[in-house]
N, C-alpha and C positions, 0 to 999 in steps of 0.2 A: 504493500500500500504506500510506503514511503516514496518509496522509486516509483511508483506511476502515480505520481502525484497531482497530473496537469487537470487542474477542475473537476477532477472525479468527483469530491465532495459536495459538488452543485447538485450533482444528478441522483444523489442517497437520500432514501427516505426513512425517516424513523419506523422500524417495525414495532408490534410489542406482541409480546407472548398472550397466547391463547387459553393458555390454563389458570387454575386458579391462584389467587391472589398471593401464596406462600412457597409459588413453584420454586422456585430459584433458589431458594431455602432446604427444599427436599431433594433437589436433583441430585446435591453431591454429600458427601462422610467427607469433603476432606477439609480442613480448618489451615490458615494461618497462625500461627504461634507467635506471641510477641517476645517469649524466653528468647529465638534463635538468633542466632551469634550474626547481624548485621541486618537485621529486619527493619531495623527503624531507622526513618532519617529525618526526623523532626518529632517535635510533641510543640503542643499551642492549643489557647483556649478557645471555644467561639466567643464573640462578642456579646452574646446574650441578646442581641437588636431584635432578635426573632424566635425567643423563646429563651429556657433555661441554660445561662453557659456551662459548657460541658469542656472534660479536657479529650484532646483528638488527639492519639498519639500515629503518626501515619509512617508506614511503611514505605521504602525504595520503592518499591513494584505499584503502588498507587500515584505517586506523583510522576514519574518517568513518562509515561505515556502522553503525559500534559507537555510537557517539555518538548517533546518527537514533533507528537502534530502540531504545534505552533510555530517550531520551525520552521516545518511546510507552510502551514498555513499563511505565515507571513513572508515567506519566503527569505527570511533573517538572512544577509550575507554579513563580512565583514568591515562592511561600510555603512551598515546600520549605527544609531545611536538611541538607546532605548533609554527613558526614564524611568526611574524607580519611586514611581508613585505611592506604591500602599509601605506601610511599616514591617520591620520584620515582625511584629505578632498579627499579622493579616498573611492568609496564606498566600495569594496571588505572589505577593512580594517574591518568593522561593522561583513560580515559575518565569517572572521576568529575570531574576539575576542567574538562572541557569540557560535559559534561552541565549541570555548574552555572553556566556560563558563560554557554552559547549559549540558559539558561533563566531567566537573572535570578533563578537562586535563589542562597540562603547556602553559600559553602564553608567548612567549617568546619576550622584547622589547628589542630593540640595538641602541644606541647613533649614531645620523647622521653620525658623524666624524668614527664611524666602517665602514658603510653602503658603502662609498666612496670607502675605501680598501680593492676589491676583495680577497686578500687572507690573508688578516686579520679577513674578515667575513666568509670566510670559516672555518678557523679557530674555530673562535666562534660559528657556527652555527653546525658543521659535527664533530668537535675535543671534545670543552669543552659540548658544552650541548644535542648532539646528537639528533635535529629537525629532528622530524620523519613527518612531514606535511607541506610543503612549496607550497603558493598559490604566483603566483609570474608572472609579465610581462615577454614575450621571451626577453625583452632590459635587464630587469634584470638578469636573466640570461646567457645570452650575455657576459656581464660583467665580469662575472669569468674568462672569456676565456676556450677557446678548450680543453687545457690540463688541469687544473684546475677542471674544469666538470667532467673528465675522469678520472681524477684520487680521487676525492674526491667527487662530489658531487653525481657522476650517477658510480660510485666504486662498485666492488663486495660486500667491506663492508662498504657501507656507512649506514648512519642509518636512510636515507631518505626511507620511505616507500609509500609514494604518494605525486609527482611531480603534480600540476594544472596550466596550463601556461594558461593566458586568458587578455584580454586585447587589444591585435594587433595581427597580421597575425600569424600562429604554423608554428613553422619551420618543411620545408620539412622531411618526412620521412629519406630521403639518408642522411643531416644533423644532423638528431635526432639520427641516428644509430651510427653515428661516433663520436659524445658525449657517447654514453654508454659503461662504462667499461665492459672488458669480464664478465661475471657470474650474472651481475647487474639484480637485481630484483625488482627492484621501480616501481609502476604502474605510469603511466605515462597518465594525462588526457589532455584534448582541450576542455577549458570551453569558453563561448559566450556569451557576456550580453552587455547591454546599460544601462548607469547611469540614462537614463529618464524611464526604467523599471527595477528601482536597484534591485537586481543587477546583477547577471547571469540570463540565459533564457535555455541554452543549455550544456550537456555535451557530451564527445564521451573518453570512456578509448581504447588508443590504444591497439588490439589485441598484446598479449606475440610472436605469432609467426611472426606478422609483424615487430615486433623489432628485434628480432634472427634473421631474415633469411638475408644470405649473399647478394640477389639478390640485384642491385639498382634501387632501384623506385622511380619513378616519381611523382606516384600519388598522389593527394595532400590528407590532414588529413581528413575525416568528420569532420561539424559543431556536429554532432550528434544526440542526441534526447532532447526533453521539459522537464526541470525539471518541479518539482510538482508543477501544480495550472497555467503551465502555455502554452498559445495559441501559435503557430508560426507559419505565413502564408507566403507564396510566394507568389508573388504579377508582373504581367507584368505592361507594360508601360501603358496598360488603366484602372489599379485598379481590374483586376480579377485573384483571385486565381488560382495556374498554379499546376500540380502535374508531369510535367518533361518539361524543359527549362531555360530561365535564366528569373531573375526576383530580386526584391527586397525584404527582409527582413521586414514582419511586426510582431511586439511582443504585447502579452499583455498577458489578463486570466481575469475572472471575479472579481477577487481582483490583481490582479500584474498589478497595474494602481498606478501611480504618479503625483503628482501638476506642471504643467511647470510655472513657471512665475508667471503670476494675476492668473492663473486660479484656483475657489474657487467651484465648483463644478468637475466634470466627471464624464461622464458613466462606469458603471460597465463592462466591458469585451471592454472596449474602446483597438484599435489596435493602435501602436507606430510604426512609416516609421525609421528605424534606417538608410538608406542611404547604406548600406551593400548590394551590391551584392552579389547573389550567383546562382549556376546551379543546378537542382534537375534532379537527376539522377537514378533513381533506389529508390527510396523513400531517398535517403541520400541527404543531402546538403553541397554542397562542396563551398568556401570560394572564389570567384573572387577580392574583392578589393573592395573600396568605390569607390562611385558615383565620390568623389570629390580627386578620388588618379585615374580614367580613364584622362588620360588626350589625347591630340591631339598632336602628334608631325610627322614632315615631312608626313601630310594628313594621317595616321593614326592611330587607336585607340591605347595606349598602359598604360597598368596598371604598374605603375611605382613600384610595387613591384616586379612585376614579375623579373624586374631589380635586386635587391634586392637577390632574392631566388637563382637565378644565381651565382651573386657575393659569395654568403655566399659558394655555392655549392665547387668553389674552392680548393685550397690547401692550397696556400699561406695565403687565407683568416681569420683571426681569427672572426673579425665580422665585420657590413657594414650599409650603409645605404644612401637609396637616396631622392635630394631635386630636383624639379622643379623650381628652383630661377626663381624669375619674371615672372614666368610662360612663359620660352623664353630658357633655359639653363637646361638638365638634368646633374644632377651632381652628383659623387659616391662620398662617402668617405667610405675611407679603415681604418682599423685596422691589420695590418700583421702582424704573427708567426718571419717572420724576413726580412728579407732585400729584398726589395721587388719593381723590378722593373716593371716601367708604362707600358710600351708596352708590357712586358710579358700578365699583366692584362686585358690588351683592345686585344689581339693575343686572349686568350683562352673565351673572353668575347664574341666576331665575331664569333668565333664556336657554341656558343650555343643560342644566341642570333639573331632575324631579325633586318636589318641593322637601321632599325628607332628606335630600340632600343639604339642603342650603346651609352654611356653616354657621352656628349662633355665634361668633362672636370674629371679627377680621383686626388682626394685630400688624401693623406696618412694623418693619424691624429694619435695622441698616445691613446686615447679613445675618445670612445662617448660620448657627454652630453645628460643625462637624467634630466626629470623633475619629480619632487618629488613625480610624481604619478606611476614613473616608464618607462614613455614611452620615446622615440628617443625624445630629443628637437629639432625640425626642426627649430625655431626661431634661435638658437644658432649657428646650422650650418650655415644657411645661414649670420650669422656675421662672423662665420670661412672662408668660402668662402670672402667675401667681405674685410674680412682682405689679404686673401691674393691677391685678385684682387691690392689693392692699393699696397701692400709691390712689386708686380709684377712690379706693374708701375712706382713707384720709384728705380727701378734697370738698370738704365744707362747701352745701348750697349758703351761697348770701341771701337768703332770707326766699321769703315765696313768690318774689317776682320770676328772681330766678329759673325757681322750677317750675313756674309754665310756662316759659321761653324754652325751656329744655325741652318740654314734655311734649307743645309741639311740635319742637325739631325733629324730637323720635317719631313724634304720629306721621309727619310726614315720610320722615326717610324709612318709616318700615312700608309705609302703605304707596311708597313711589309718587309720592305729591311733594318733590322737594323742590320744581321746579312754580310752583304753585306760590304764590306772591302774599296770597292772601293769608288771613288770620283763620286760623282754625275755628268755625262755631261753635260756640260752646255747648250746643245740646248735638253736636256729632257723636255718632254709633260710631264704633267699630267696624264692628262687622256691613254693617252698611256702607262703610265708606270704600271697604276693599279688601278690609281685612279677613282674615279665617282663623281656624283654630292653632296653626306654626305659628301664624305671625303673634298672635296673642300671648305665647308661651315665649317667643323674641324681645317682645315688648315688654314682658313683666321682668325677663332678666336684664336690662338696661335702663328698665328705670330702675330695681332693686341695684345696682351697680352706680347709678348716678346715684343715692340716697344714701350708700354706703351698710343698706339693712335689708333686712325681709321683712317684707308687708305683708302680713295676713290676710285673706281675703280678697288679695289685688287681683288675681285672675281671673275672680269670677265677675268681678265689676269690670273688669277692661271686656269682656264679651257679652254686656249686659246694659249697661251702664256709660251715659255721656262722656265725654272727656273733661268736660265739669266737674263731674261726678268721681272719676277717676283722679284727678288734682285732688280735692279735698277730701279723699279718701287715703292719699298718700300726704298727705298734711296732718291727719292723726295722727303717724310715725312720727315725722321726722320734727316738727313742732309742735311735736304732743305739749309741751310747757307752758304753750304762748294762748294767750285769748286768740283765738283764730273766727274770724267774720264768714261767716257761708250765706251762699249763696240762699233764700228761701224755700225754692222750687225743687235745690239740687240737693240738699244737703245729707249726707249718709248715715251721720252718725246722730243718734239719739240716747237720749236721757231715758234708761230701761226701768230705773227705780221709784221713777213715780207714775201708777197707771190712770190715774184719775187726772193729772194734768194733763195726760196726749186724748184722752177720750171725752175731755170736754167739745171736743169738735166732733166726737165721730153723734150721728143720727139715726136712727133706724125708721125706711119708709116701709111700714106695714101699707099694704093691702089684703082684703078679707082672707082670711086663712081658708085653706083648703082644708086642710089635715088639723084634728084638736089633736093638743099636746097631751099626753099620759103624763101620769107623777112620774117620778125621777126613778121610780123604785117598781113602776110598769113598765110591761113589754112590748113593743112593738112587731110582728114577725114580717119580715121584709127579707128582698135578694137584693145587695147591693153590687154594683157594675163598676169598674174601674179601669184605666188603661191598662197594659198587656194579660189583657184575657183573664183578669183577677174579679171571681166570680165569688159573693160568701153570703148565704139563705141563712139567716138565723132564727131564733124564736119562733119558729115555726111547728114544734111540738104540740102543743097547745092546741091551733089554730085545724090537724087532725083529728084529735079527738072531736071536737063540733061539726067535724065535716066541711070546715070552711076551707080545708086547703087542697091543693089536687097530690099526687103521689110524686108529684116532682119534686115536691117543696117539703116531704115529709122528714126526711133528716133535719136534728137539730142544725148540725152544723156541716158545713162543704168547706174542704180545704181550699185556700185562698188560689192553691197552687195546680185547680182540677175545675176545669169548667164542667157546671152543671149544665144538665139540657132543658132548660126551661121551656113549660108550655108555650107558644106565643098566641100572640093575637096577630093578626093580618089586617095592616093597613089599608083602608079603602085604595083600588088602581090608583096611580099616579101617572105622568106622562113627562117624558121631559129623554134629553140625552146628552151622554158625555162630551166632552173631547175626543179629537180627535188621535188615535190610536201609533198613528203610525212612525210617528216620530221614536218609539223604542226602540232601542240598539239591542240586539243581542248580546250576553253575555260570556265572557271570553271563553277558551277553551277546557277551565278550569270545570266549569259551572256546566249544567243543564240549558241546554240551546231558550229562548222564551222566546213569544210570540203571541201576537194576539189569536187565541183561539175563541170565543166567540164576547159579544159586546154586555154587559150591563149594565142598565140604563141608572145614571144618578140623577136626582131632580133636589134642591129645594126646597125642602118641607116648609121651613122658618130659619129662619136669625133675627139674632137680639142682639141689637149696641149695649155696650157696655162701657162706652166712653173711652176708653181706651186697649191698648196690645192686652190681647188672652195669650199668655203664655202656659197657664194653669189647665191640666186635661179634665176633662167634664167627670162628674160623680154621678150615676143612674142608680136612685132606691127607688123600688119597686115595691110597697107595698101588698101582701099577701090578702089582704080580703078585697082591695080595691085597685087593681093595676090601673085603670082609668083614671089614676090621680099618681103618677110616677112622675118623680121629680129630679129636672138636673140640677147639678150643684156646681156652681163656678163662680173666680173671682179674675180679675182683671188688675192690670195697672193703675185705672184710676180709682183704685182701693173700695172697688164696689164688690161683696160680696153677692152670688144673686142664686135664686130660688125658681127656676120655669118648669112651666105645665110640657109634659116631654111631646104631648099629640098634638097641642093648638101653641106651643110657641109663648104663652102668656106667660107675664112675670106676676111671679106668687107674690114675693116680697122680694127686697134688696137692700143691704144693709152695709153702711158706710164705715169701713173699717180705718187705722192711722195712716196708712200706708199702701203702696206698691201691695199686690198678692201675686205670687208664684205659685204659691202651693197649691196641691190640687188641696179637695176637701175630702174627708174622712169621715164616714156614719159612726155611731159608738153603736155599742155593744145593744143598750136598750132601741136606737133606732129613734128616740127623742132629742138626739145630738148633732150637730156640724162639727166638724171641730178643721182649724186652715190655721197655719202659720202665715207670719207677717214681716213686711220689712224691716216693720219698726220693730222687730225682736219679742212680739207678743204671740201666746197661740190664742185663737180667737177660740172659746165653745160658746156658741151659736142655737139656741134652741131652732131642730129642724121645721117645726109647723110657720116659727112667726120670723125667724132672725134676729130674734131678741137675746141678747150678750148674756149667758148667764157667768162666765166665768173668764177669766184675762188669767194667761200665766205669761210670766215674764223671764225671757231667757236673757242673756247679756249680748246678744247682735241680731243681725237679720236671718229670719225663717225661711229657709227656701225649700226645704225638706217638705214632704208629707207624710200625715202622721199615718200609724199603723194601730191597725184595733185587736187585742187578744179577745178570739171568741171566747174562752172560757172564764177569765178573769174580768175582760173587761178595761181592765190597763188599756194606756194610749201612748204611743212610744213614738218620739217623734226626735228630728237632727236640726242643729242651731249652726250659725256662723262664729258662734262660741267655743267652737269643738267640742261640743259636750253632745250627748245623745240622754234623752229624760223619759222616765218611765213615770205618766199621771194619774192618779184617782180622781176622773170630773164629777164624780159623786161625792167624795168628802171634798173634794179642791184642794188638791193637796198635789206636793213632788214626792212621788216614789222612794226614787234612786235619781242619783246623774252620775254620768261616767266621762271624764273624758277620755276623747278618743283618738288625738296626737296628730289634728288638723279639722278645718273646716269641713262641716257635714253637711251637705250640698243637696246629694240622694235622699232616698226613703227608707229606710230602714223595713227588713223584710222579717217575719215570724216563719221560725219551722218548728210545728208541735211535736214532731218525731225526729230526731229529739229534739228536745224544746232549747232553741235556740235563738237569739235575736241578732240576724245581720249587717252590720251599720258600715260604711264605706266610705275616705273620707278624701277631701281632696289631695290630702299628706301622701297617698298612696297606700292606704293603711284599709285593709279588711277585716274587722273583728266580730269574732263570733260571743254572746253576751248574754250571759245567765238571766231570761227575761223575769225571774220573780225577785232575783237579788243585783243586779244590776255589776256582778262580777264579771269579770271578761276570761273566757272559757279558752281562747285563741286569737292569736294575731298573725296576719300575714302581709308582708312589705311587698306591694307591687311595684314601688320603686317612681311612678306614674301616677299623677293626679287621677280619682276613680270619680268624675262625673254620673256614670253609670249607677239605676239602682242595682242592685245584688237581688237575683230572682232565684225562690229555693224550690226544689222537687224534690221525689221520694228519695232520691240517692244522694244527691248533688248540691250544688249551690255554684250561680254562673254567675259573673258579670264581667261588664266590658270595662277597657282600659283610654286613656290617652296616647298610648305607644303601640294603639291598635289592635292588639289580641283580646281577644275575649279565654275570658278563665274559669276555666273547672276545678272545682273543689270538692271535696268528700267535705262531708260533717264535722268530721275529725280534723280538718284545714292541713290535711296534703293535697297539694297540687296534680289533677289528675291528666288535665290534657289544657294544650289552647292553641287558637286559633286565628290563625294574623289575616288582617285587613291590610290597606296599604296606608292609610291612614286611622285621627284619633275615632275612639268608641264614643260617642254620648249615649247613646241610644241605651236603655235597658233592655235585656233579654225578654223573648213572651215564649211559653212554652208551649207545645200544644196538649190538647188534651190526653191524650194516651203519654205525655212526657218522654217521645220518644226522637221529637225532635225541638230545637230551639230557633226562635227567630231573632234578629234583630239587624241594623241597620250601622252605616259606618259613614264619615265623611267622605269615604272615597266615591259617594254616590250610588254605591250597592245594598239590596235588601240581601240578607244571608239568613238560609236554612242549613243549621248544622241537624247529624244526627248524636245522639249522647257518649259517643265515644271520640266526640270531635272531630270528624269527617264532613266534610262539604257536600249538602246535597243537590243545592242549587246555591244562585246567585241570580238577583233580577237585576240590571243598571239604571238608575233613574235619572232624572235629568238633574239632579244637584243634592247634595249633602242629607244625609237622613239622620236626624237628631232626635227624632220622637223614637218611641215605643210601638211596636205593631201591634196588633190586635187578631188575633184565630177567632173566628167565628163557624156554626156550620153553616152547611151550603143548602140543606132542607131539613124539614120537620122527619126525626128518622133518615135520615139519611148521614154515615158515616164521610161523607166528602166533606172538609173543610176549606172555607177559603180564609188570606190573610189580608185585613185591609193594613195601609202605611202610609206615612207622608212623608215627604219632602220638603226643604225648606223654601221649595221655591214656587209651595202652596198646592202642590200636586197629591190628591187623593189616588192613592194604585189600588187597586182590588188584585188580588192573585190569588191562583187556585195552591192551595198550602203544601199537598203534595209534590208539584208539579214548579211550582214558581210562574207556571203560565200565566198568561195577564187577561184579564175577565172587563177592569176600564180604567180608566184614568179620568177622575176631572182636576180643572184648575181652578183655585180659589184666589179672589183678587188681593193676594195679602200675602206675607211671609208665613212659614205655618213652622212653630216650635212645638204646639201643642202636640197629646198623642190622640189617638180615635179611639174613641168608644163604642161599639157597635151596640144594641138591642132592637130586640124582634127584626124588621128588616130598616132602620133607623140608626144611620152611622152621626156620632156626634163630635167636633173638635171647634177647639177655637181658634183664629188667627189674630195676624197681627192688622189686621186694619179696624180691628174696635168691636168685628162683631164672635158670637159662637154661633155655630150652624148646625140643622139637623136636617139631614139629608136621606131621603128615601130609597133604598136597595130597591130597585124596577128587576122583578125577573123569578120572583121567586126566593130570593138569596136570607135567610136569617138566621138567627143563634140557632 
């Protein structure tokens, strides 16, 4: 092979073995010994850059062959002059001072204090000694910078004749072009090796006309082919050699075998896991990133190089490099051509880039540190980083003009309005203006970085809440000491301690009661309705023996977590029709193909203003002697709670509460109660016949939670922005228990009676399971992830969705059983179906998802924008086992889908944002939106629980 050396290596293809994953291992009995008498010709550590450092002690017969074919390959004569770029403890270093040995050419050595000063060592390396052979890291080369490269090192006349960059990831093609001076004729290689199989394994010389050609490509470099002596297998996740797919890197050859550690034997053609992904494609191997550079951010996969290639792709870019600090924070850092602003960066970075990509924090630096083997020191940066974290934090706002000059600065530069001249309005959304759930999570860490603290509570007020609203809510923190003046309209924080002062303003508008109120200590039997399919009949024992109830309703009590089949009533025909259908994308190949398979007519029954955004999902009690007077329950932002007739749309009563309402509403136990948390940090209980306040508890912040009722006790357990989670007696008026629970509790807290369990979820990342009679906490588990998500339980399980996208399985016992990644955050809470055999819920990525209980995907429908509500399973007929799944969108789209199936039944559009979730009864879907009103909407077709 040495002697016909003319291009043969153009024409070799990487083969890889057929058999299983351990062949190579089995084939042979026969061992290299490290005892024998001249075995070794070096020992050296790895650098640890890419996993644990190990000591390598390597044998003659491993390094030799590297030395052979480099000489061919580069064709070395005696009028070479090779530089000795890597250190003696980098192994390369070995095969360039033998290459120039056993070739009688120049080795050329340069004092560290050169090495540091880019164009002092150009200098020395291109001017005085004309290095014709440079083996070299892409960091090091990096290092000269753009124009430096271009004009001296990759020069028409430079006197570099073969460039080998090996080490870490080759720079893109489209970058590698735009280093090459016009005329330049340097062969340019992409060499591949692991120091535990010293020292190269792979080369690939780029084609002359893929460096000429003006076109820009994308395409990434080949690994290429095996040097001499030596094996390269691909390898899948169960150890079996692959010849097109993705897989792992394994090296070796029957002498290209090394000592790891103790080990004082090895087998002969023994294979080496180097932790390297790659894709095999056409017989070539193309470079995806290490095992331990894939990392997980916002639920999904992303190789944090690919960040990297990006960045460098640029203009502004001279060179770059990024850290996953704490494994919690992607962070760039820049080296710029020249002055060079942030949001420019993060603007052309969101073009090229998917949103899980985008680096939360870009750090300008004047250069890179590298470690003496040549590579990015990530230890370093991450002290760069942490420097500036604290010099951040010790930079005092001058008082609060300041920080709303700041605070628009950010609203703009995260939402791309930096070109925008004007003053930010002070009753500006969020999310309205541009924003979504990443930017939100961006936003909260630079303002907590300008303030120098963490703000409690700030994330759910930056996607909820004005930027008014958002100022003096981070005015609390940071001049908590000062008399601070708010705003009237805006202002967040309230005085919790006295309840008689804030309800001198609130009013109660009775109109004639429909329903008389029972004493406190009467029962009422009722099924009440709630979003994701949470169905619970109670008191209805009684209501049999008189013969007043039918056999549907004869259980005392239905688990929260099982829809009952309730008898319906059939609404007189209606007439009316959806939207238009066709606008549905299929969904990907992951999923169950969907499609419109036949139409269901939605009409308009009624809507009621309510003055302002419903973001609160409707409550249906159903009264067991008198369905004919079934009543929804909802509140609004203009702090209206309200009482409507579910058939004719009429408001019962409506009752003026302090504050904003989010929460949905809760029946209690007797069926004589409302009970809704409040902004103002109060939970309201609400006598259900009139709206009349029988009881105000008062927690220390805003109520967004809804409460949960125990059928048996009676308790009412409900989540505060206090972090605390509270267990009520509305019959004595009294607090239980409180727990806190180590972050804002946003969700609902969920009851499972087998075993009896209370699950609270908090925005800290925090899922605790909670002794519901004594208010101990039974279990914790760290999602690591704000949990917006309610936690929904079943007979085995307990699911909820994440902000990092996965939704999570749990046992009772709070081991982690399965989960399952979205491509974006969860709001959505799970809705189970009735056989609990599958799970639905919804994701920002715009997809509804049906898992099955062992975390399997059963379908996937695409919507046309972000799905934050809860779904709803209803059946398809009286008797009839076919379910469908209604859902929303927030871009006011009602979906009807067949629940089995994901297939699509209709779509309307409501003229309004929709946060709310749906409520389905009889054939009567109910949600509210955000343009002021709630609506109930008639299922045309047959369609009901």
């Amino acid at each position: 092979m040495l002697n016909d050396r003319k291009q043969k290596y153009e024409k070799e293809k990487v083969t890889y073995s057929t058999n299983s994953g351990n062949s190579n291992e089995e084939k042979s009995d026969e061992h290299m010994d490290v005892r024998l008498k001249h075995c070794l010709a070096y020992v050296l550590h790895t650098s640890g850059t890419t996993g644990i450092p190990k000591i390598v002690r390597v044998p003659h017969a491993c390094i030799v062959p590297n030395i052979q074919h480099f000489r061919v390959l580069f064709e070395i004569t005696h009028e070479d002059v090779l530089f000795l770029a890597s250190p003696l403890t980098f192994d390369p270093s070995v095969v360039d001072i033998f290459v120039a040995l056993s070739s009688g050419a120049c080795l050329l050595i340069v004092p560290t204090s050169v090495k540091v000063l880019p164009s002092k060592l150009a200098a020395v390396l291109f001017s005085h000694h004309r290095v014709t052979i440079l083996q070299a890291t892409p960091t090091l080369l990096r290092r000269f910078g753009s124009q430096l490269i271009k004009s001296t090192v990759l020069s028409a006349s430079t006197s570099l004749r073969v460039l080998a960059l090996g080490g870490e990831a080759f720079p893109s093609l489209t970058l590698l072009k735009s280093w090459r001076g016009i005329d330049n004729k340097t062969q340019i290689f992409n060499v591949y090796g692991i120091t535990e199989v010293s020292s190269w394994a792979t080369f690939y010389r780029i084609p002359e006309q893929f460096l000429n050609s003006t076109l820009k490509s994308e395409l990434p470099v080949p690994l290429g082919f095996p040097l001499l002596g030596t094996v390269v297998e691909v390898r899948d996740t169960n150890g079996f050699t692959i010849q097109e797919g993705r897989g792992q890197v394994f090296l070796g050859g029957r002498n290209r075998v090394c000592f790891l550690d103790d080990e004082m034997t090895v087998p002969l053609g023994m294979m080496r896991a180097t932790g390297d992904l790659v894709m095999v494609k056409d017989g070539q191997m193309f470079f995806l990133g290490r095992k331990d550079s894939q990392i997980k951010r916002h639920g999904k996969r992303l190789n944090i190089e690919l960040v990297q290639q990006v960045a460098e792709g640029l203009k502004q870019v001279e060179s770059c490099a990024v850290t996953w600090y704490n494994q919690e924070k992607l962070i760039l850092f820049l080296v710029s051509k020249n002055d060079l602003v942030k949001e420019y960066i993060f603007k052309e970075l969101q073009k090229h880039l998917p949103s899980h990509a985008i680096p939360d924090e870009l750090l300008l630096i004047d250069s890179l540190p590298f470690t003496s083997h040549g590579k990015i020191d990530v230890s370093e940066l991450n002290k760069i980083y942490l420097n500036y974290l604290n010099l951040k934090s010790e930079c005092k706002l001058n008082g609060k003009e300041e920080l709303w000059g700041k605070l628009q600065y950010l609203w703009k530069s995260i939402l791309n309005l930096s070109e925008d001249p004007l003053k930010v309005p002070d009753e500006s959304l969020f999310l309205n203006s541009g924003g979504d759930s990443l930017k939100s999570i961006r936003l909260l860490n630079e303002i907590e970085k300008l303030v120098g603290t963490s703000v409690p509570g700030l994330l759910e007020i930056i996607l909820s809440s004005s930027i008014l609203e958002i100022y003096n809510h981070v005015l609390q923190t940071v001049f908590s000491d000062e008399d601070l003046v708010f705003s009237k309209n805006y202002a967040t924080k309230r005085k919790f301690s006295n309840i008689n002062q804030e309800e001198t303003s609130g009013k109660s508008l009775h109109q004639k009661s429909v329903m008389t109120l029972s004493c406190d200590n009467e029962l009422t039997a009722f099924t009440a309705v709630s979003r994701g399919s949470q169905i619970l009949s109670l008191n209805t024992k009684f209501l049999t023996k008189l013969g007043l109830c039918s056999s549907a309703h004869s259980s005392e009590l239905i688990s929260q977590t099982n829809i009952q089949n309730v008898k319906s009533l059939n609404p007189p025909a209606l007439t009316g029709k959806s939207k238009d259908l066709s606008h549905v994308a299929d969904v990907s190949e992951e999923g169950t193909c969907v499609t419109a398979a036949k139409k269901m007519e939605l009409h308009v029954r009624w809507r009621s203003d309510t003055g302002k955004c419903v973001d609160a999902s409707p409550l249906v009690v159903i009264p067991a002697v008198d369905k004919s007077s079934t009543t929804v329950y909802i509140g609004s932002h203009s702090h209206r709670m309200m009482a409507i007739d579910l058939h004719s749309g009429k408001v019962k009563w409506e009752q003026i509460l302090g504050d904003r309402i989010e929460s949905s509403a809760c029946v209690s136990k007797c069926g004589n109660f409302i009970v809704v948390g409040c902004y103002n940090g109060l939970v309201y209980v609400l006598k259900s016949n009139s709206g009349e306040k029988y009881w105000m508890f008062p927690t220390e912040d805003a109520v967004k939670s809804s409460a949960t009722v125990d059928p048996t006790t009676g308790l009412l357990y409900i989540g505060s922005h206090d972090q605390h989670a509270y267990a009520l007696d509305i019959y004595k008026k009294k607090c239980v228990w409180k727990l806190k629970c180590g972050g804002t509790v946003f969700s609902s807290p969920c009851l499972s009676l087998i075993p009896q369990h209370l699950y609270v979820a908090t925005l800290g990342g925090h899922l605790l399971a909670i002794n519901p009679a004594t208010g101990n906490r039974v279990w914790k588990h760290s999602c690591g992830k704000p949990l917006f998500s309610s936690p929904r339980c079943c007979l085995q399980y307990v699911c909820i969705g994440c902000v990092d996208g996965n939704l999570l399985c749990f046992s009772h016992f709070g081991e982690q059983v399965w989960q399952f990644s979205t491509s974006e955050p969860i709001f959505s809470s799970p809705c189970a179906s009735a056989s609990e055999q599958e799970i639905f819920f919804g994701s920002h990525d715009c997809f509804i998802y049906c898992c099955n209980m062992k975390g399997h995907l059963q379908w996937k429908f695409e919507t046309t924008s972000r799905v934050y509500a809860t779904p709803f399973a209803f059946r398809y007929q009286e008797g009839n086992n076919e379910m469908l799944l209604a859902a929303a969108s927030t871009d006011g789209k009602l979906w009807i889908l067949e629940s089995k199936s994901g297939q699509l039944q209709s779509v309307y559009e409501l003229p309004g944002e929709v946060f709310s979730s749906p409520v389905v009864w009889e054939s009567m879907l109910l949600i509210g939106c955000r343009n002021n009103y709630v609506y109930c909407l008639d299922l045309l077709g047959g369609y009901q629980i």
